[in-house]
N, C-alpha and C positions, 0 to 999 in steps of 0.2 A: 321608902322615905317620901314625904309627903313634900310638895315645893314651897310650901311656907318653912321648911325645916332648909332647904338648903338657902333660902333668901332673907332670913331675917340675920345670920351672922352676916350678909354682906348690908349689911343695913346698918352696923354694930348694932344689933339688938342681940343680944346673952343671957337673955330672960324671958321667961312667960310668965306673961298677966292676961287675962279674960280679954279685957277690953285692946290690949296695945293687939293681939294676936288678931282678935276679930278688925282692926285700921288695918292690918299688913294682909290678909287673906282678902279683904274687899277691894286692897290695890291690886293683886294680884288676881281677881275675877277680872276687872277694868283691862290689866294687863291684858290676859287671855284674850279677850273679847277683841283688843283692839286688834291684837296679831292674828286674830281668825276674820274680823274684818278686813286686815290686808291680803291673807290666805295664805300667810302661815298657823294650821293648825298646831299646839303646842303639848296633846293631850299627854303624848310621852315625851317629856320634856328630855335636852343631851342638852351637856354643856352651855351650847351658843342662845339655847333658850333660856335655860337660867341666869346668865348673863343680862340678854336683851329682857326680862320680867326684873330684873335687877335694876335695871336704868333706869327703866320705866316707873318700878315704884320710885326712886330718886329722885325723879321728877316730878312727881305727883307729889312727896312730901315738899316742893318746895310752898309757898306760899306769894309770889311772884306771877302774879298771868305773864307774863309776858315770857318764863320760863317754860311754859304749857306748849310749846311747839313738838312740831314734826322732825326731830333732832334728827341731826343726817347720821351720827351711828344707830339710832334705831332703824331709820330705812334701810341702811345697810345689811343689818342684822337681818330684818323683813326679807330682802333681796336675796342672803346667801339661805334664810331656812326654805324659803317656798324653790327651791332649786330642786328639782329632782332628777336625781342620780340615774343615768342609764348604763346596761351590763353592755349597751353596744359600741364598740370603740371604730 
């Protein structure tokens, strides 16, 4: 399943049109880009990245600059994906 498939029902979008799919796919490259600029890559996206590409498009459909910030649950989200897990305890 493709990430535009699991982010546009959290968007209420329940439809496919050409054009609304191609706005929700170029949010969601923007997304990617930004959370590979922070260094979480998201190629295989789990839950917390579907989420945080979630927000992120919701932010981006605002219309609002001032809305356009570095929202502290997305750093957050940033924060717990770039964590990597070690087998040594």
């Amino acid at each position: 399943m493709a990430l535009i498939d699991d982010v546009k029902p959290r968007l209420g979008i329940y439809y496919s049109d050409v054009k609304k799919d191609k706005e929700v796919q170029d949010m969601i490259n923007g997304a990617t880009l930004y959370f590979k600029g922070a260094g979480w890559d998201i190629s295989t996206p789990d839950a917390l990245a579907i989420e945080a590409v979630t927000l992120y498009c919701k932010m981006a459909q605002s219309t609002d600059p001032a809305q356009l910030i570095n929202h502290p649950v997305l750093l957050s989200f940033i924060a717990q994906g770039r964590v990597v897990v070690s087998d040594e305890i």
